[in-house]
GURO-158256 format. One line per 10 residues: number of its first residue (from 0); their letters; for each residue x, y, z of N, C-alpha, C. Coordinates in steps of 0.05 Angstrom, whole numbers. Layout:
N
NUM> a> X:Y:Z:X:Y:Z:X:Y:Z  ...
This chain:
295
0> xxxxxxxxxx> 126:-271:70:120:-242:73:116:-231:45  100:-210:43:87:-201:26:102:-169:18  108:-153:7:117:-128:9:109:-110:-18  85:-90:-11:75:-68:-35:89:-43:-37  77:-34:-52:90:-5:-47:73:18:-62  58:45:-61:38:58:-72:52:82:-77  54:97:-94:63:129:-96:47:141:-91  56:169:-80:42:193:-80:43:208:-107  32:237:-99:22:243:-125:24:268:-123  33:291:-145:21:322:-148:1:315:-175
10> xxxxxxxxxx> -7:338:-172:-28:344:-192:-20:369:-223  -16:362:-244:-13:376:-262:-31:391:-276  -55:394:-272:-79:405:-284:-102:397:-281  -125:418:-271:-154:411:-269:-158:399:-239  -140:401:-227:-153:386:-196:-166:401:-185  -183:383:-166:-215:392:-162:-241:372:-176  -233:383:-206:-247:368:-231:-265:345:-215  -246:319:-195:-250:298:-187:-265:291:-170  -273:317:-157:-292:317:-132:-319:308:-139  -345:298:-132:-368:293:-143:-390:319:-145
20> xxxxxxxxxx> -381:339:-124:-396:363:-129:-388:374:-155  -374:372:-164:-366:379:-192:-380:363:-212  -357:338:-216:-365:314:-233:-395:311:-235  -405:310:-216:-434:295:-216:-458:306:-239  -446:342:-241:-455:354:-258:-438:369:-289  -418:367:-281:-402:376:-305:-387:361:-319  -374:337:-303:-360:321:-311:-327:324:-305  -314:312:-301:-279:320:-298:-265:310:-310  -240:332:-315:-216:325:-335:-193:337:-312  -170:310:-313:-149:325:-293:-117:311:-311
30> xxxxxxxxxx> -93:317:-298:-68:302:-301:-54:296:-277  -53:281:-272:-34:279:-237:-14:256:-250  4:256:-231:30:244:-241:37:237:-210  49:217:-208:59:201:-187:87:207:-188  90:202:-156:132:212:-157:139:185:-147  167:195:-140:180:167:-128:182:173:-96  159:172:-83:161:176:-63:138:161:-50  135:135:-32:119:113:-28:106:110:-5  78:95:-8:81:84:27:85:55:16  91:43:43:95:15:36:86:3:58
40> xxxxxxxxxx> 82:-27:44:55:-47:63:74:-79:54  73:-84:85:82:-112:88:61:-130:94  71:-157:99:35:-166:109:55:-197:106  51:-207:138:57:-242:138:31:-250:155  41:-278:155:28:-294:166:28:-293:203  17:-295:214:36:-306:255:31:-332:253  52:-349:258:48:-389:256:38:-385:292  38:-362:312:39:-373:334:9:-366:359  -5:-342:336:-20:-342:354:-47:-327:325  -77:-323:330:-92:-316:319:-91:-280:319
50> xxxxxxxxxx> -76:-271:330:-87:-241:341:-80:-222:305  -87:-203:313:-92:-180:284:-64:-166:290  -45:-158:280:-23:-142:293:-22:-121:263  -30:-98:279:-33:-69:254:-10:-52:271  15:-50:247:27:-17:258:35:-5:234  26:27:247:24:45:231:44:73:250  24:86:249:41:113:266:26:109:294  16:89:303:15:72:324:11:38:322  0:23:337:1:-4:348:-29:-10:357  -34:-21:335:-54:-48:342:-60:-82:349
60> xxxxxxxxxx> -61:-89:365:-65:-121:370:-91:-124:372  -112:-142:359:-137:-142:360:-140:-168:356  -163:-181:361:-169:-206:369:-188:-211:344  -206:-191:329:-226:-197:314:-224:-162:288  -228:-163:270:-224:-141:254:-256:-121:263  -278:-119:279:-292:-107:284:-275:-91:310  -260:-100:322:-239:-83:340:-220:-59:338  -223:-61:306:-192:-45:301:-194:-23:294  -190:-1:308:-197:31:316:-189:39:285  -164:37:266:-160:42:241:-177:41:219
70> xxxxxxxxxx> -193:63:220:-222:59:194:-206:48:165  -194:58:161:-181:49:140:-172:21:127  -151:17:159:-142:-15:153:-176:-38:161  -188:-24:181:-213:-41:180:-232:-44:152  -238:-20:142:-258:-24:119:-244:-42:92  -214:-42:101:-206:-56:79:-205:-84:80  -199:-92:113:-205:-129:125:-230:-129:117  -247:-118:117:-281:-123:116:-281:-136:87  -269:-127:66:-278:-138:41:-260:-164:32  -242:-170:57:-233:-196:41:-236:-214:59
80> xxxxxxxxxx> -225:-243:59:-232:-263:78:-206:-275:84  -192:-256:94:-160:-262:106:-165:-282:128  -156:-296:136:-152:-315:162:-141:-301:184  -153:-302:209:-133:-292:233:-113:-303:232  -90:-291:252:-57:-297:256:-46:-286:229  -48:-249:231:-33:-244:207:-29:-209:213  0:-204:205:3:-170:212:6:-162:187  4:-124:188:13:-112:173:24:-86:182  42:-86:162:58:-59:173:64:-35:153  59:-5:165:53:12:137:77:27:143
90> xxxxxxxxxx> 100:40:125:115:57:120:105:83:111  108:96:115:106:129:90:139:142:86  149:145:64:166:157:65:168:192:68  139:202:66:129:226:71:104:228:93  106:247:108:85:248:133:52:250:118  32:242:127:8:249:125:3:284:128  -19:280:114:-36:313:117:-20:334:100  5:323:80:12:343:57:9:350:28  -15:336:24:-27:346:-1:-22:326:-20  -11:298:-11:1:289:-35:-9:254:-47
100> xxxxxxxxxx> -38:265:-32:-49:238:-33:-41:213:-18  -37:224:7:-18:195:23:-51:171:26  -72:187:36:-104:159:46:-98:150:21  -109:155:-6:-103:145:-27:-93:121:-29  -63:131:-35:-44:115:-37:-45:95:-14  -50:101:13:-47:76:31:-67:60:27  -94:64:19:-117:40:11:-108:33:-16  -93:39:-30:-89:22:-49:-64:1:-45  -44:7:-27:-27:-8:-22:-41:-38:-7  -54:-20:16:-75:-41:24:-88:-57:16
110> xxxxxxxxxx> -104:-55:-9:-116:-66:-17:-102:-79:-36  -76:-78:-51:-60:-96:-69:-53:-117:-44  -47:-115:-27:-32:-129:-15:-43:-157:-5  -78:-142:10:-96:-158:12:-105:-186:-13  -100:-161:-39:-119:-180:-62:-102:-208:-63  -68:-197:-51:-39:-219:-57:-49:-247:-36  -62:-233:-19:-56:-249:5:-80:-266:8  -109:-261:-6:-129:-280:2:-126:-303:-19  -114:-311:-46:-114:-278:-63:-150:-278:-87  -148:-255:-90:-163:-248:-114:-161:-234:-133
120> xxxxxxxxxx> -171:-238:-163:-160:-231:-183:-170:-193:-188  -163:-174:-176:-165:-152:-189:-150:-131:-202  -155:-121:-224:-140:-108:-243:-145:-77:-228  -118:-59:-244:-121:-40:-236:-134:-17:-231  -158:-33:-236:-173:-7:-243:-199:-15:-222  -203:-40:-216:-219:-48:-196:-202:-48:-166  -179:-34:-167:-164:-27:-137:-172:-4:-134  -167:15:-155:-179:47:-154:-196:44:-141  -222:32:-158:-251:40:-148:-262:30:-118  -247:9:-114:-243:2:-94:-242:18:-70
130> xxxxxxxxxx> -211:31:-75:-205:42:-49:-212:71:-57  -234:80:-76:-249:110:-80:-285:105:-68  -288:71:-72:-316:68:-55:-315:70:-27  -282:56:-20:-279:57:14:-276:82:32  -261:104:5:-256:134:31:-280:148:24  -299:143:-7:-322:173:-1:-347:157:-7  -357:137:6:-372:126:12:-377:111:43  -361:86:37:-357:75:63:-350:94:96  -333:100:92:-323:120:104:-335:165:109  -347:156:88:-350:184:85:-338:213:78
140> xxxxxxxxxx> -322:205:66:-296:231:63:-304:247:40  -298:271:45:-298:292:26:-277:294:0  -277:270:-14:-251:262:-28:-257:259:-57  -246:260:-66:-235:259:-90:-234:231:-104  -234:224:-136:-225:201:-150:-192:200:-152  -186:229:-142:-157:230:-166:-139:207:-146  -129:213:-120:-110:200:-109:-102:168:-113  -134:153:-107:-121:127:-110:-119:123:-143  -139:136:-161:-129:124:-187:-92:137:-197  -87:159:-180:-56:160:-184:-36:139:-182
150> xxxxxxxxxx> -46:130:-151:-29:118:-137:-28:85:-153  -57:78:-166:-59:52:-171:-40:47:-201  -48:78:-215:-36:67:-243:-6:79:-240  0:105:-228:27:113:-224:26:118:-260  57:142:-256:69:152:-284:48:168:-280  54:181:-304:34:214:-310:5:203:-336  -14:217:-313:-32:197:-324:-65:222:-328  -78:224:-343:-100:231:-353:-124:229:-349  -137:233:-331:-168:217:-315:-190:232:-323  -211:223:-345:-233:227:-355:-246:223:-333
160> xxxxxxxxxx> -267:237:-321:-286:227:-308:-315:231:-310  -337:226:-313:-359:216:-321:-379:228:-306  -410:233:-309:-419:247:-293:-427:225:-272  -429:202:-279:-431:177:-254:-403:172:-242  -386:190:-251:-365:175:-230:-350:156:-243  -359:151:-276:-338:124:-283:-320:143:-290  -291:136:-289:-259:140:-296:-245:122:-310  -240:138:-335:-224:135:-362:-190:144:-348  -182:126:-346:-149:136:-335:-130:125:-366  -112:131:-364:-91:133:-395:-74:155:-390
170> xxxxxxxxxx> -48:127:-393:-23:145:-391:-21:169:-413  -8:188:-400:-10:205:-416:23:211:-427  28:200:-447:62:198:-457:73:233:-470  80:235:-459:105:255:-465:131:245:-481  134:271:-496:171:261:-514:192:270:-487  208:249:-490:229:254:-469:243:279:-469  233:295:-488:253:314:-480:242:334:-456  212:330:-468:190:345:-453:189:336:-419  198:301:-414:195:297:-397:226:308:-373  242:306:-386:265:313:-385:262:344:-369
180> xxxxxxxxxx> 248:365:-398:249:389:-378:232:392:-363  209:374:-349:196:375:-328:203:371:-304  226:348:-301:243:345:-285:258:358:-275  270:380:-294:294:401:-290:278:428:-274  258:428:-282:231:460:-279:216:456:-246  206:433:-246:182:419:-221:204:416:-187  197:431:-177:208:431:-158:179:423:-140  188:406:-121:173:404:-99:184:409:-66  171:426:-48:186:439:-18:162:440:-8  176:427:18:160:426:33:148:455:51
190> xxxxxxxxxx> 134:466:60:126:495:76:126:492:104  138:468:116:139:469:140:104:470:151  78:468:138:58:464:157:46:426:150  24:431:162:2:410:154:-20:419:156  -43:409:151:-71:405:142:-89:384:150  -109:389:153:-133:368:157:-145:371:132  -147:361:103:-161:356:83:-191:366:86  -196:346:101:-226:342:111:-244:362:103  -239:383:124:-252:411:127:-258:428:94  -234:434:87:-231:445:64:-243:432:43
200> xxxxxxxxxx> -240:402:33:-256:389:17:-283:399:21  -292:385:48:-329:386:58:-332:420:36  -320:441:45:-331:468:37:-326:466:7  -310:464:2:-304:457:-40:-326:438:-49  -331:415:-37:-348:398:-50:-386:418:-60  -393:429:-33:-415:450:-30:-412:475:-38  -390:488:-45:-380:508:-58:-383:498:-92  -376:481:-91:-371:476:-131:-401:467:-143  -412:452:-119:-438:434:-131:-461:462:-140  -453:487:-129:-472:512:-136:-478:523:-113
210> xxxxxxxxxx> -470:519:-88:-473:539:-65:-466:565:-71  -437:572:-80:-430:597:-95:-422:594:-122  -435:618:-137:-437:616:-164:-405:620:-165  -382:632:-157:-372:645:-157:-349:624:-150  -353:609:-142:-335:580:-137:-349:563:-168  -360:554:-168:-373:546:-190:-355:556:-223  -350:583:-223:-344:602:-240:-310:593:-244  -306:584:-220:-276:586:-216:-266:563:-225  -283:538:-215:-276:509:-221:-282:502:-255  -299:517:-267:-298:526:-296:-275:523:-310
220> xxxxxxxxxx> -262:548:-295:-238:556:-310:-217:533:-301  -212:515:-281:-195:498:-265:-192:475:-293  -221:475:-298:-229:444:-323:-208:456:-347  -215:474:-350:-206:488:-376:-172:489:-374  -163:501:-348:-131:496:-349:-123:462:-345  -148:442:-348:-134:418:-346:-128:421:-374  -142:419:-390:-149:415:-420:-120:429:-432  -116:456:-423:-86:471:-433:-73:462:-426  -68:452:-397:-42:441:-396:-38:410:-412  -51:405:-416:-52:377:-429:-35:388:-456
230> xxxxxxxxxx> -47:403:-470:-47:408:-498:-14:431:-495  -13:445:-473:18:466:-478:40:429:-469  30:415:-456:52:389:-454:54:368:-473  38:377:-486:34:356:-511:58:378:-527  59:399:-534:66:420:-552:97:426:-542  109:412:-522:131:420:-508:132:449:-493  108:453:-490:113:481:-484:118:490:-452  138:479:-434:143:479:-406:137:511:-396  150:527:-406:140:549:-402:115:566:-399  102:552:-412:77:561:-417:60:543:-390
240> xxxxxxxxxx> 59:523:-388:51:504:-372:63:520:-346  81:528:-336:88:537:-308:73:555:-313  71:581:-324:54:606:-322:25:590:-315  15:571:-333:-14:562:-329:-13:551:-302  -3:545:-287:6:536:-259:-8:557:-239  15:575:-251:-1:611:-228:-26:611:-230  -34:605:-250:-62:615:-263:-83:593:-247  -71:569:-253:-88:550:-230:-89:550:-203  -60:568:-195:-71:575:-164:-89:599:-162  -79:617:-162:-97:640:-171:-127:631:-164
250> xxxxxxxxxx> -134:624:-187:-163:611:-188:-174:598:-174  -155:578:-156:-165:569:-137:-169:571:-112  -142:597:-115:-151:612:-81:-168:632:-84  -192:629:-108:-215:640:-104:-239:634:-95  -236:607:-100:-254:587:-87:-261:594:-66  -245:593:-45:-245:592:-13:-218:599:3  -232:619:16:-207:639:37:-185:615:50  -197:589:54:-180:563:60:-160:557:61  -165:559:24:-144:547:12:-111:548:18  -107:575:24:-81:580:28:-80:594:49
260> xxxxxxxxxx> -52:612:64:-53:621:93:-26:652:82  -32:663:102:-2:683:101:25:672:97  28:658:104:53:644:109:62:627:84  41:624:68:40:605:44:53:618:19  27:649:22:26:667:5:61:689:-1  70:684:30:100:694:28:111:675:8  110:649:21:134:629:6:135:635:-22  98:639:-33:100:635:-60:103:662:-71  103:678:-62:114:713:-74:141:706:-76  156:693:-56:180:694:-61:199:678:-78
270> xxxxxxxxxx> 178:656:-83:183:641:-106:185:651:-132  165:675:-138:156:684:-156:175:702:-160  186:718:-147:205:743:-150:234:735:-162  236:709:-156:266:702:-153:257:673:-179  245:682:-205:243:669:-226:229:646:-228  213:642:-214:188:621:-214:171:623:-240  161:619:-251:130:617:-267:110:613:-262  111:599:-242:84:594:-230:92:566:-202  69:566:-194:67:544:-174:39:534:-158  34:517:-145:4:512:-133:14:505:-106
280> xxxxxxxxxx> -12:501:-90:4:487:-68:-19:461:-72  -6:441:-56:-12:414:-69:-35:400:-57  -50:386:-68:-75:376:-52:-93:405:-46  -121:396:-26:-139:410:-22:-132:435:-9  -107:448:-10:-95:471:1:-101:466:33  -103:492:43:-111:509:77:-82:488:88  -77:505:116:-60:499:140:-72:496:159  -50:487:176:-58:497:203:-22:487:217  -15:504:237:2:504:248:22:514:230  11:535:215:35:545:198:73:559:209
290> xxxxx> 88:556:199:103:570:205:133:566:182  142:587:183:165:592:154:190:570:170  204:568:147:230:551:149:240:558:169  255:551:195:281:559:209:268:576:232  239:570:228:218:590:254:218:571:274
């Protein structure tokens, strides 16, 4: 038996940047940083029979990998030459649809696990691209570079990106003291909703590429708070970096009415009243099925 494991991720500055309606023409600069919080991927052999055995947040038995309803776990059998008679099984220690790069992270788990198991030699940076050709290509998704190159390199990390799409990733080292009070400052809570990505991406991606000047205008300024926050965390400057936080939401619930909901907008006033500096909400924002703590 085989056993991986992928982090999720928040984002410290410039997200968006990653999207190709952006990139394709401006180019992207972001920071995302991986937590300790995982999915995880097992993967044996069956000595007793040929069948496919996939569980996730349901149950697959399949006879042939063109069978297997899971776009995900399928597009990722497609590129290797695994032998029938073999399961896998996915953990999340956090639910899907909360902003934190879980697809990401799970095609990259996938795909380490796979490379273990046929095996083949790929470095980390050919898992990224990998599982960034499989969700906004193959698949079609309104997605992003940032998640799997989080998930692949993990730690707090720096992603140049290119107007083709190539990605310059490099850890980005902090003095411990700096990392220290990041730890003490960064709170992460959950809001009690979820999200469909999807939707909200599709409109950001056609929103940034120049549909509205005015989204366009906004994701400007998004690049530019990557670049500061880089430079106030290089400087130890935590304080400064949370204010630039507000400033990145702000900005980006200008983008699109989506992004955020009533229910969101309470949490974070009240965050703010009671000594916050700032805050975002995580991933491509919007809800659905919103509702406050204890509702």
């Amino acid at each position: 038996m085989k056993i991986v494991r992928a982090p999720l991720r928040i984002t410290l500055g410039g997200g968006g940047t990653d999207l190709p309606g952006w990139y394709q023409q401006h180019g992207g600069f972001l920071i995302t940083a991986a937590i300790d919080k995982y999915i995880y991927l097992t993967g044996s052999r069956r000595i007793h029979d040929e069948k496919i055995w996939l569980s996730y947040s349901d149950v697959e038995v399949r006879d042939a990998v063109s069978e297997i309803e899971h776009q995900h776990f399928a597009k990722c059998l497609e590129e290797f030459e695994i032998p029938l008679g073999f399961e896998l099984h996915s953990i999340a220690e956090l639910p899907g649809n909360t902003g934190l790069g879980s697809s990401g992270a799970f095609l990259v788990a996938v795909i380490k696990l796979l490379s273990e198991i046929e095996p083949r030699a790929m470095s980390t940076q050919d898992i990224a691209e990998l599982a960034c050709r499989i969700e906004m290509i193959d698949l079609g998704r309104s997605s992003g570079k940032q998640d799997p190159y989080a998930s692949a390199f993990g730690g707090i990390t720096t992603l140049d990106i290119d107007r083709e799409g190539n990605v310059t990733a490099a850890p980005f080292k902090l003095p411990p003291r700096t990392k220290k009070q990041l730890n003490n400052c960064l709170k992460l809570y959950s809001t009690g909703t979820v999200r469909e990505s999807e939707d909200v991406l599709k409109d950001q991606n056609l929103d940034i590429g120049g549909a509205k000047q005015s989204a366009a205008d906004a994701m400007t300024r998004i690049q530019e708070i990557g670049y500061e926050s880089r430079d106030l965390l290089v400087a130890g400057d935590t304080d400064g970096f949370g204010r630039l936080l507000d400033d990145h939401w702000q900005t980006k619930k200008s983008i699109s009415g989506k992004m955020s909901a009533p229910a969101i907008d309470a949490l974070y006033a009240f965050a703010m009243q009671n000594g916050a500096l700032g805050g975002k909400v995580v991933g491509a924002g919007g809800v659905r099925r919103p509702r406050l703590f204890g509702s």
